[in-house]
C-alpha positions in Angstrom: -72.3 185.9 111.3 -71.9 182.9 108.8 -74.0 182.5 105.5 -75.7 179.8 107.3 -76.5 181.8 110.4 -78.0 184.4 108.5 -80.3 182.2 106.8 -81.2 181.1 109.9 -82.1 184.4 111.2 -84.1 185.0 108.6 -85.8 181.9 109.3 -86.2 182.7 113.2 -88.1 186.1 112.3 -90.2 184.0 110.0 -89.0 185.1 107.1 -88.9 182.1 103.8 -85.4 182.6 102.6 -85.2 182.3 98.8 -82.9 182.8 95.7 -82.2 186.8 96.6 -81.3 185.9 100.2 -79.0 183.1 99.0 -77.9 185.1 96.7 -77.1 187.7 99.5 -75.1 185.8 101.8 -73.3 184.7 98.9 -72.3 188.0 98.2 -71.5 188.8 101.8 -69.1 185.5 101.5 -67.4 186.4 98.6 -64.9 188.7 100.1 -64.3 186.5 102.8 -63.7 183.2 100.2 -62.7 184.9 96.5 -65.3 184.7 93.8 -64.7 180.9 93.2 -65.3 180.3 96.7 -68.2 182.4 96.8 -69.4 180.4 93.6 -69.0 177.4 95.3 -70.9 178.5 99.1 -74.0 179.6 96.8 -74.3 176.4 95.5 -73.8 174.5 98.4 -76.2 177.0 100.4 -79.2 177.0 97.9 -78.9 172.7 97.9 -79.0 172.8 102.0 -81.6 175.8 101.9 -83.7 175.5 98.8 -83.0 172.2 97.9 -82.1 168.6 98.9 -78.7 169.7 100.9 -76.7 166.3 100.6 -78.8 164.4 98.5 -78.7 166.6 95.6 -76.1 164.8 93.9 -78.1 161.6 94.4 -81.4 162.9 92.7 -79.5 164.9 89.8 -78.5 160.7 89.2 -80.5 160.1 86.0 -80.8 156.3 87.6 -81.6 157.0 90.5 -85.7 156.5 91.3 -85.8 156.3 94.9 -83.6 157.8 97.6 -84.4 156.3 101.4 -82.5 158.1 104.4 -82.9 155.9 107.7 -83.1 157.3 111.0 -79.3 156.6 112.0 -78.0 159.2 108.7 -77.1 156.0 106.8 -78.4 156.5 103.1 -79.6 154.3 100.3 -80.7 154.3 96.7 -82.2 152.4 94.3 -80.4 152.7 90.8 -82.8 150.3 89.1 -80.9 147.1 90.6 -82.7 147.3 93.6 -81.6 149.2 96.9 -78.0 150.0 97.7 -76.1 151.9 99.8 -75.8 155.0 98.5 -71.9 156.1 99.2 -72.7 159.3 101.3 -74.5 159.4 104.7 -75.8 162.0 107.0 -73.9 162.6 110.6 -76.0 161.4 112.8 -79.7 160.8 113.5 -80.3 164.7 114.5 -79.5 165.4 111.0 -81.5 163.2 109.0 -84.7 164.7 111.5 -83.4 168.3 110.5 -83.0 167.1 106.6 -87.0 165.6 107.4 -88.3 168.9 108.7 -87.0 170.9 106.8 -88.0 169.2 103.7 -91.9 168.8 104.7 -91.7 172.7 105.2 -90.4 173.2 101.4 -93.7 170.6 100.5 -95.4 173.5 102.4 -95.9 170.6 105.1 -95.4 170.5 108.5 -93.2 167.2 110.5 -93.1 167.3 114.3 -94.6 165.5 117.2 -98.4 166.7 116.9 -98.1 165.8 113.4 -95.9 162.6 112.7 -95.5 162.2 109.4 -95.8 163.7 105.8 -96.8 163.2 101.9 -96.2 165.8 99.9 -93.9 166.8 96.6 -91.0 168.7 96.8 -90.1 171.7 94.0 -89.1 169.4 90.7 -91.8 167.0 91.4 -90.0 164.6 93.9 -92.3 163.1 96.1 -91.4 163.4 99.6 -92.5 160.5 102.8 -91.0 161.5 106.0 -91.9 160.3 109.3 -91.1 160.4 112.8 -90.6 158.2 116.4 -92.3 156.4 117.8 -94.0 155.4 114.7 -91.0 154.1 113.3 -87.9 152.7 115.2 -85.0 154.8 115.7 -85.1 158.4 114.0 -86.9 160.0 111.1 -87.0 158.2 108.3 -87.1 160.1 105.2 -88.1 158.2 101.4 -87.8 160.4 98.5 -89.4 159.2 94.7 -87.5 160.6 92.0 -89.9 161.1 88.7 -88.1 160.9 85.9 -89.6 163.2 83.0 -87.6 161.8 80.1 -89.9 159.6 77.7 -89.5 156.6 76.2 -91.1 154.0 74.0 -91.4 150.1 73.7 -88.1 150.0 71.2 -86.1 151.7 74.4 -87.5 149.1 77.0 -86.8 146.2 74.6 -83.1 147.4 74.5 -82.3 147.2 77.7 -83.6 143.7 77.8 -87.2 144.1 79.1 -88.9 141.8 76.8 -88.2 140.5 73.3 -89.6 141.3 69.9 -92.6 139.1 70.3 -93.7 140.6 73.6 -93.1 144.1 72.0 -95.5 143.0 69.3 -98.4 142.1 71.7 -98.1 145.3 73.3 -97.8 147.5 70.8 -100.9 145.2 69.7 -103.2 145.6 73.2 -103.3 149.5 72.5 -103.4 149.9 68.6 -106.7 147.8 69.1 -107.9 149.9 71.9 -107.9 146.8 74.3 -108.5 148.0 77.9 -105.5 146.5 80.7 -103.9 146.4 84.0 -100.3 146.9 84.0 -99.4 144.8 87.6 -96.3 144.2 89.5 -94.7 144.8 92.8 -93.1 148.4 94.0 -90.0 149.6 91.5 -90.5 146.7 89.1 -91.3 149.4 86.2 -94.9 149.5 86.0 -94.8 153.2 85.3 -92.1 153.5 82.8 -93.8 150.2 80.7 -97.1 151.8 81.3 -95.7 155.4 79.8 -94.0 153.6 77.2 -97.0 151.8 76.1 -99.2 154.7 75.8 -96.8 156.0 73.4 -98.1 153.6 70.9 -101.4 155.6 70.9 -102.4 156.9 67.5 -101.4 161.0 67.4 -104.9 161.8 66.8 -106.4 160.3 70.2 -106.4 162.8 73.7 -105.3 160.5 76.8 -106.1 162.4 79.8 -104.4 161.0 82.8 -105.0 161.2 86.4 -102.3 160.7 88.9 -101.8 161.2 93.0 -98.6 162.4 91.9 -97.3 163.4 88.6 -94.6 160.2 87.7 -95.8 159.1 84.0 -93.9 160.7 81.3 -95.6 159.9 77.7 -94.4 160.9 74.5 -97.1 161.4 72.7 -98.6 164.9 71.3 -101.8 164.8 73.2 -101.8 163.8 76.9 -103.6 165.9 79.4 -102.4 165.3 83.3 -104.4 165.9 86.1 -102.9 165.7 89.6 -103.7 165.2 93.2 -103.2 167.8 95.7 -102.7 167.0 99.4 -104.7 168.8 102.2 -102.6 171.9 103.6 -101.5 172.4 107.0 -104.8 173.2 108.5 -106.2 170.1 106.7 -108.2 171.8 103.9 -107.9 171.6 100.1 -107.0 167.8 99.7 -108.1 166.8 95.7 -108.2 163.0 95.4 -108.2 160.7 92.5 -112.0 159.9 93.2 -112.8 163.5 92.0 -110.1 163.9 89.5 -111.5 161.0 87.4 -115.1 162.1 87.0 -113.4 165.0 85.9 -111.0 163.6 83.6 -114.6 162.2 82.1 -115.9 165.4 81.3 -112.7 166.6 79.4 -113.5 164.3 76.4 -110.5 161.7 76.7 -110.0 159.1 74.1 -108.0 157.5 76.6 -108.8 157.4 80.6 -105.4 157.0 82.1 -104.9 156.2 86.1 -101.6 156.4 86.9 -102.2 153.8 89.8 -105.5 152.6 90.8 -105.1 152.1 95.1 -108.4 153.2 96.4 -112.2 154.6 95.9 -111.5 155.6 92.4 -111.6 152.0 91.2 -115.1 152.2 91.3 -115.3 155.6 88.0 -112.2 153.7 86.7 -114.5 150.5 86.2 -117.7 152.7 85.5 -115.9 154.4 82.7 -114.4 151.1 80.9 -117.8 150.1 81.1 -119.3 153.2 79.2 -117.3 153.3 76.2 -114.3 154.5 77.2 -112.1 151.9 75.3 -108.6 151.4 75.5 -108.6 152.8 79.2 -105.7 151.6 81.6 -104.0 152.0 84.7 -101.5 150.1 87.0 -102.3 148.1 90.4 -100.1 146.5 93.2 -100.3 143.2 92.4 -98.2 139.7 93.6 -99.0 138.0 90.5 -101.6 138.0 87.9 -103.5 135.3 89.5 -103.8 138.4 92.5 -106.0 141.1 89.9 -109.7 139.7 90.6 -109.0 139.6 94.4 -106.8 143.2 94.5 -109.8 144.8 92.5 -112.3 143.2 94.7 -110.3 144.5 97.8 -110.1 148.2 96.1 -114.0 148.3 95.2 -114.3 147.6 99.1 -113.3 150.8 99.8 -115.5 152.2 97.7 -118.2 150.1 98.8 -118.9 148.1 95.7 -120.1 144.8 96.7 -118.6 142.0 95.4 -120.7 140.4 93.0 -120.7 144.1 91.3 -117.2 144.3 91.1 -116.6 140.9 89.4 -118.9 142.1 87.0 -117.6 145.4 86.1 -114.2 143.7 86.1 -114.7 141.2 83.8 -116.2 143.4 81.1 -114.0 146.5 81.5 -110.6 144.8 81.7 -109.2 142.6 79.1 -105.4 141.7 79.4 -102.8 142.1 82.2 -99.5 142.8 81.6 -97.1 141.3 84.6 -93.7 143.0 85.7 -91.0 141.6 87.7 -87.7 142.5 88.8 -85.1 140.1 89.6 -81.6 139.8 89.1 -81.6 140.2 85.3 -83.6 143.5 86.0 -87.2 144.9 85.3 -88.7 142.0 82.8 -92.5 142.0 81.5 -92.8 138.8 83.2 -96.4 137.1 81.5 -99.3 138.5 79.6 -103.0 137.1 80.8 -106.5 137.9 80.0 -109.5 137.7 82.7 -112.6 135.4 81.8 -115.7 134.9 83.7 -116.4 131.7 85.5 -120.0 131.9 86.8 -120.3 134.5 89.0 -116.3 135.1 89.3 -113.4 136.4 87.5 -110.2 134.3 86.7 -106.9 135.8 85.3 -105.9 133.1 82.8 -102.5 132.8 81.6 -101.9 133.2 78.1 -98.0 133.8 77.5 -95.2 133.3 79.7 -92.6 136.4 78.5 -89.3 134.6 79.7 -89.8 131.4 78.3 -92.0 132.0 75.4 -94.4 129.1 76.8 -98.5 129.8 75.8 -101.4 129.4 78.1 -104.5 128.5 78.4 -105.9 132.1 77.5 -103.4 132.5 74.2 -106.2 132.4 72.0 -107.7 135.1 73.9 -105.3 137.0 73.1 -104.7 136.0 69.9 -107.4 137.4 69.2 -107.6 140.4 71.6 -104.1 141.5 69.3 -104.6 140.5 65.9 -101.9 138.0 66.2 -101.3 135.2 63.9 -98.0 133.7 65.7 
């Protein structure tokens, strides 16, 4: 019997194979294939076992942040220009269903017919989507977010062409004077990594406790506290949502409330604390454009049924500037800087610089003064 058989025995008798059992079979191999080959099985088994089988390579890929196998086997990353083939598929669409299952069972989840689809993180902290037909055409399509622990700061993002000197300035500016802000953009424009980079900035001596679904913001900075999400298990118990991590987050004495992303109920403690004294609070939101924040907000304190006149409100005095991000063909780019103002009983996002061209807008003394700047 092959090392791959035996696993799957072990499986069948519902056994969870691990490290010692890899490690077995290995062994059993090695007369069979020499101690190189042996070397070389282990590896390969643990990855198709206990890891991501074929797409091991791909995650290992310092640029690689997302990792999307469609139901035909074909494979496709995004490096950070946007999605591309990813130069290795799966056999067929039997295997990239096998690759789904068996990945929802190491996120201690469970992918079949009476239960279609699946969140859930993987070991290493890659978060794991996987779903089946007929709720998506073809076969089981499998989307895999690769975090990517490794900190940076502003000076790394302007390097790599993100925004000039000036922009930099402002930023670094927004959180030295504790302003509160929305870091907005569209999926995989960078939202994240600016937000992470950002938070850096922070003076050593404040405590940022952050609350996220799922664990994706890497700060450096010598006091950060992370809270996390936890799905519901397999008999639908447990599930620990953002709503409930942030009024915890509240009684851990941050200097700094962090959301990671702001998508549902929570919006309503997220606003409630900006509006308490929690300065320099921040998060990120889906957002179109910055002329989209007042009605995305107004949408999120629907679900947690905050009528609209109250979230205006709360928006206008909890959140100061917005920070737009865009990616095009020249790359992730901090796209504008806005502030929101009041007009009667609604909130506006006003622009105040455009971070391409350098042009100002109508709210750049706003933020003149919101930064200290003189320019």
């Amino acid at each position: 019997m092959s090392g791959a058989e035996l696993i799957a025995d072990r499986i069948r008798r519902g056994e969870s194979p691990d490290e010692q059992a890899v490690g077995r079979v290995a062994t059993l191999d090695a007369v069979r294939l020499g101690s190189q080959g042996a070397t070389a099985a282990r590896v390969a088994l643990a990855a198709e076992v206990l890891g991501l089988g074929p797409l091991e390579e791909l995650v290992a890929d310092d640029r690689v942040t997302d990792v999307l196998v469609n139901g035909d086997g074909s494979v496709w990353v995004d490096r950070g220009r946007g999605v591309e083939p990813a130069g290795l598929d799966l056999p067929d669409a039997a295997a990239a269903r096998r690759l789904g299952v068996r990945l929802a069972a190491l996120a201690g989840r469970r992918l079949d017919e009476s239960q279609p689809w699946v969140d859930g993180l993987l070991p290493g902290g890659v978060r794991l989507h996987a779903i089946l037909p007929p709720l998506v055409d073809g076969g089981v399509h499998v989307s895999l977010r690769v975090p990517r622990a490794r900190a940076t700061g502003l000076a790394s993002l302007a390097a790599t062409g993100m925004f000039d000197e000036a922009v930099g300035s402002l930023l670094r500016a927004l959180v030295r004077h504790r302003r509160s802000f929305v870091v907005t953009g569209g999926t995989g424009c960078g939202k994240t990594t600016l937000l992470a980079a950002m938070l850096a900035e922070a003076p050593a001596d404040e405590r940022l406790v952050v609350v996220e679904d799922v664990r994706e913001l890497a700060i450096a900075h010598p006091h950060v506290v992370l809270l996390q999400g936890r799905s519901a298990n397999v008999e639908g118990q447990g599930h620990v949502g953002l709503v409930d991590l942030v009024r915890q987050a509240l009684r851990m004495r941050p200097d700094r409330l962090v959301v990671g992303e702001v998508r549902g109920a929570e919006v309503r403690e997220m606003l409630a604390a900006l509006n308490t004294g929690h300065d320099g609070g921040c998060c990120t939101v889906h957002a179109n454009s910055p002329a989209d924040v007042p009605a995305r907000f107004d949408a999120l304190g629907a679900l947690a049924g905050m009528p609209h006149d109250v979230v205006q409100r709360q928006l206008a005095s909890a959140v100061q500037a917005v920070v737009h991000v865009e990616r095009g063909g020249q790359g992730r780019r901090v796209a504008s800087l806005s502030v929101l103002r009041r007009t009667g009983d609604e909130v506006v996002c006003e622009p105040a610089l455009d971070a391409v061209n350098g042009a100002k807008g109508p709210g750049w003394s706003v933020l003149q003064r919101l930064t200290g700047s003189s320019r």
